[in-house]
C-alpha positions as CSV (number, residue, x, y, z in Angstrom):
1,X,79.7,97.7,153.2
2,X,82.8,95.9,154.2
3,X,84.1,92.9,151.9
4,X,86.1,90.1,153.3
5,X,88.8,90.4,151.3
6,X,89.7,94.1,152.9
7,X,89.2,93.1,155.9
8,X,91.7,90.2,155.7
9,X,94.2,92.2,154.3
10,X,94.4,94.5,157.9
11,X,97.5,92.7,158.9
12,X,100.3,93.4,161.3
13,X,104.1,93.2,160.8
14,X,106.0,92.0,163.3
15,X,109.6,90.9,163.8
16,X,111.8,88.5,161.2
17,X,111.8,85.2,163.9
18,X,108.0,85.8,164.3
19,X,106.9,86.2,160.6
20,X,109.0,83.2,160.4
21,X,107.0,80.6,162.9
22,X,103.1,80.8,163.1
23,X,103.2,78.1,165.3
24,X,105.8,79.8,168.2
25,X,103.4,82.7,167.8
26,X,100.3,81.8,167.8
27,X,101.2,79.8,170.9
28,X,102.4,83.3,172.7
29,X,99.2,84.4,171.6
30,X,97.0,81.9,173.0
31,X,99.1,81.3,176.3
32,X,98.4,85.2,177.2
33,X,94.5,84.7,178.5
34,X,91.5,86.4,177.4
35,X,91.9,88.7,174.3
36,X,89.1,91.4,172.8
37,X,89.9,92.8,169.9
38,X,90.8,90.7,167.2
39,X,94.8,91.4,165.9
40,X,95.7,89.7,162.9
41,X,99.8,89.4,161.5
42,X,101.2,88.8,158.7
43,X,102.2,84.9,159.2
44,X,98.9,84.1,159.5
45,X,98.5,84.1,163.5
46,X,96.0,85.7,165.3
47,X,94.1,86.8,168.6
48,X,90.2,84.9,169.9
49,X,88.9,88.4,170.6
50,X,85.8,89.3,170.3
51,X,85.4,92.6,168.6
52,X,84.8,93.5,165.0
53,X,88.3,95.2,165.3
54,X,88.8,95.4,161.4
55,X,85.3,96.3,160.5
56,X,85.4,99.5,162.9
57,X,89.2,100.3,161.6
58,X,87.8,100.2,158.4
59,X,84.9,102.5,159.5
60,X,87.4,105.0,161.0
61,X,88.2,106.4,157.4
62,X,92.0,106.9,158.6
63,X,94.6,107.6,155.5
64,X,96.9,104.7,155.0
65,X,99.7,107.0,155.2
66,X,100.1,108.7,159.0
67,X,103.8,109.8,158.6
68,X,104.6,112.7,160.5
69,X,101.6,113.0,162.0
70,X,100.8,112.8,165.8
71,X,97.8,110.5,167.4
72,X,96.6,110.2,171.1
73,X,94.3,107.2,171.4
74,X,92.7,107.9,174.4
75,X,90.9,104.5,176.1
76,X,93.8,102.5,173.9
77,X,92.2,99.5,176.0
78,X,94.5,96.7,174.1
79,X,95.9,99.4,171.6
80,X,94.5,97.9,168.3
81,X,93.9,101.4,166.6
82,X,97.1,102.7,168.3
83,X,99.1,99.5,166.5
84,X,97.6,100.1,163.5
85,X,98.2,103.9,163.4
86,X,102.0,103.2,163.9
87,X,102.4,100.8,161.2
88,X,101.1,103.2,158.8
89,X,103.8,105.7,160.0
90,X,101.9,107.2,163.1
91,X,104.5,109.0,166.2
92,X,101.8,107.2,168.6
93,X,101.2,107.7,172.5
94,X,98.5,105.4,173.7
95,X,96.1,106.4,176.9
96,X,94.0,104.7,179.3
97,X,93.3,105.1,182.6
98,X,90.2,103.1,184.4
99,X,91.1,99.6,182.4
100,X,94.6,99.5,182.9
101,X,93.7,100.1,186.7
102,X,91.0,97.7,186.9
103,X,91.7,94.2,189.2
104,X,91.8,91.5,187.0
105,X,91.9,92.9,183.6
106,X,94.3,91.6,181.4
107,X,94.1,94.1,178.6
108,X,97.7,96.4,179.5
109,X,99.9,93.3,179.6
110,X,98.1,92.0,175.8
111,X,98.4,95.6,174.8
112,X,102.3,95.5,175.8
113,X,103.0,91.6,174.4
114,X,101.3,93.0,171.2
115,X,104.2,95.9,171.3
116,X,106.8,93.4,171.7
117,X,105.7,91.4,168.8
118,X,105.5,94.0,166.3
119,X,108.5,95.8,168.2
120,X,106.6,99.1,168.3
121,X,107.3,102.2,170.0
122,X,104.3,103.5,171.1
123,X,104.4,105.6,173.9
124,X,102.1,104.9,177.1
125,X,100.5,107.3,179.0
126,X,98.0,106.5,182.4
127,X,95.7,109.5,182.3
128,X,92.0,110.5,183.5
129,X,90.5,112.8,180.2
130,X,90.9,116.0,182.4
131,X,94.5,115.7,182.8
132,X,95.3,114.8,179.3
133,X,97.9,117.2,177.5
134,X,96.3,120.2,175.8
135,X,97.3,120.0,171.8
136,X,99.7,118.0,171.8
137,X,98.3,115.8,168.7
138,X,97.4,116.0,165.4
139,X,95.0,113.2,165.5
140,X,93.1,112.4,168.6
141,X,90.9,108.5,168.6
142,X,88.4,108.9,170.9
143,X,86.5,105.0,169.9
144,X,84.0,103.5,172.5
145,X,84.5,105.8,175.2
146,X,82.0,108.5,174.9
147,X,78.7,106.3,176.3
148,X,80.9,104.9,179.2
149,X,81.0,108.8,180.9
150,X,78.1,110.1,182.9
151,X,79.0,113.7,181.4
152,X,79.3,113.8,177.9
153,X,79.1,116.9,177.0
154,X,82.3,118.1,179.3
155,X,84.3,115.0,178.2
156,X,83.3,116.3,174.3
157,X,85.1,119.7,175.2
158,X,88.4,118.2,177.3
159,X,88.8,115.6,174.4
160,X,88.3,118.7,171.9
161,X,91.1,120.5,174.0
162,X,93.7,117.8,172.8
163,X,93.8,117.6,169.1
164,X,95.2,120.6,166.8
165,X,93.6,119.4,163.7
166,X,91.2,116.4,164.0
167,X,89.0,114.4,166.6
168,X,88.1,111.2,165.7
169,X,84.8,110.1,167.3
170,X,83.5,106.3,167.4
171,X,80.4,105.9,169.6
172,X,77.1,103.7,170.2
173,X,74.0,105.5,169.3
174,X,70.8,104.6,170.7
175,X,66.8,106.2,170.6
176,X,67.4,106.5,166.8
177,X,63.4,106.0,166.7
178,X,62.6,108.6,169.2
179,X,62.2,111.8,167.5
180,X,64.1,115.1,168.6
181,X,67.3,115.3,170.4
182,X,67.3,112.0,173.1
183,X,69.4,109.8,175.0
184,X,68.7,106.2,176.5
185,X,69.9,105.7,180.1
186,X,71.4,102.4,181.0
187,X,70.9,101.8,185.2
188,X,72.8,99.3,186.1
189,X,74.6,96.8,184.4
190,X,71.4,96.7,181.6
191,X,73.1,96.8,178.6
192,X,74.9,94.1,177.8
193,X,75.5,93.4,181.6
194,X,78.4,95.9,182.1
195,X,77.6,99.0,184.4
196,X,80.1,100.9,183.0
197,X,77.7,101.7,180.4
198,X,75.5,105.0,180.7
199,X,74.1,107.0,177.7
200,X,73.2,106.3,174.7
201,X,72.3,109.4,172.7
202,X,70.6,109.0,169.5
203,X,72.0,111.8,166.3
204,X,70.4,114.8,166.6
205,X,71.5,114.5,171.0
206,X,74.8,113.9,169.8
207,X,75.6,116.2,167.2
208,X,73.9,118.9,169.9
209,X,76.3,117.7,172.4
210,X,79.5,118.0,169.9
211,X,78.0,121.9,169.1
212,X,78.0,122.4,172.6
213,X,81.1,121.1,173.5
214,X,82.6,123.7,170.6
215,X,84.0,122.3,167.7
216,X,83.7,124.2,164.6
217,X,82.3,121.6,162.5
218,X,82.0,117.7,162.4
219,X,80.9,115.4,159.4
220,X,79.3,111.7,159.7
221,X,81.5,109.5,158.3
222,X,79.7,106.0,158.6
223,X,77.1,104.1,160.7
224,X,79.0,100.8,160.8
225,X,76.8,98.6,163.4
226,X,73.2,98.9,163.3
227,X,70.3,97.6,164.9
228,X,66.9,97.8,164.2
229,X,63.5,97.1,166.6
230,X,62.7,93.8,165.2
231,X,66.4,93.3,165.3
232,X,66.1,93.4,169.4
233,X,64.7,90.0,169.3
234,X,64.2,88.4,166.0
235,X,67.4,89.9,163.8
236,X,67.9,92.6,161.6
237,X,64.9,93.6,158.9
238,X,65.9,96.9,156.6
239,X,61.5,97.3,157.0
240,X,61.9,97.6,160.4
241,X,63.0,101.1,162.4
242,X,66.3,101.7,163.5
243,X,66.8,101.4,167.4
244,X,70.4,101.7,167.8
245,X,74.3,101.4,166.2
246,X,78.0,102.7,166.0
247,X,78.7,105.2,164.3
248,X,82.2,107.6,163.2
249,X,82.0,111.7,163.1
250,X,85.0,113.1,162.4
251,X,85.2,116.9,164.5
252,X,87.2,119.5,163.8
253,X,88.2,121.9,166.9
């Protein structure tokens, strides 16, 4: 779905000395800790993360061209979508709230070492959902939040509350074999050992809970991560049901 040569080509500018000496910047890079998502720049340097940062940019379906228009990235984490959104002309204001609080957690100084190497402007804001600013943007990302809150449903509607035009929705999807509107609860620290995790709805819960929540329409952009019941254990077989994914709805308030 995604080629290799697109996905190397979602590169960052950043200053003049910086394109100038991979080496001095890479080394910045590296000397900063544990990174998750994974930057790329133009010079060639780059961040160990984890993620499959360009794969799910790529997924998004945003324009290349964001002048003049307004995007909240609420859970910005280390503001990879935020970054990219302002290089393609995006007036940007970046939010997060629990992981720029938690102990220990180095993602708000990579997020800020990342603005001083691309010398952006992004705008920070330290918010809980409920308290977020009521239409102020054009464009809000809402990406890998949504299964993290115990009630989705009234996190759906304050999220809706922000954006004038357009809601962008990234989110795991789980029970995709389990006919009917469902959800798979995560106790603990069961999926992948984090207990920040909590639902995992399959389609039909979902798009229920983004009616509910009142939007006037949503679309399904792309399932961009999938997994399917063999895949649990023994890798992914098209002949095999789906379990779970990631998937992009665009919703319109």
């Amino acid at each position: 779905m995604f080629s290799l040569s697109k996905l190397t080509q979602i590169r960052l500018n950043c200053g003049p000395e910086r394109t100038q000496d991979y080496h001095a910047l890479q080394e910045e890079l590296n000397n900063q800790g544990q990174w998750y998502e994974n930057f790329y720049f133009e010079n060639g340097a780059s961040t160990p993360g984890r993620s499959p940062s360009p794969k799910k940019l790529l997924a998004l379906g945003l324009p290349n061209n964001l002048s003049n228009v307004q995007i909240l990235d609420v859970g910005a984490y280390e503001g990879y979508y935020s970054i990219h959104c302002e290089q393609r002309g995006a007036e940007v204001i970046a939010n997060d709230f629990f992981i720029w609080n938690l102990k220990d957690d180095n993602s708000r100084s990579n997020f800020e070492l990342i603005k001083k190497v691309t010398g952006s402007k992004i705008k920070t804001l330290e918010s809980p959902i409920a308290q977020l600013p009521i239409k102020k943007s054009d464009i809000t990302l809402f990406l890998g939040v949504l299964y993290h809150v115990e009630d989705q449903i009234e996190t759906l509607r304050m999220i809706r509350d922000t954006a004038k035009s357009l809601v962008i929705l990234e989110t795991l999807v789980d029970a995709l074999d389990q006919p009917g509107p469902n959800l798979r609860y995560y106790p603990g620290n069961s999926l992948n050992g984090d207990i920040t995790n909590q639902f995992g709805p399959n389609l039909e819960a979902l798009q229920a809970m983004i009616s509910q929540s009142g939007y006037r329409s949503w679309e399904l952009k792309s399932m961009w991560e999938f997994n399917t019941i063999q895949g649990l254990n023994q890798g992914n077989s098209l002949d095999s049901p789906l379990r779970s994914g990631r998937v992009v709805y665009w919703l319109y308030p």
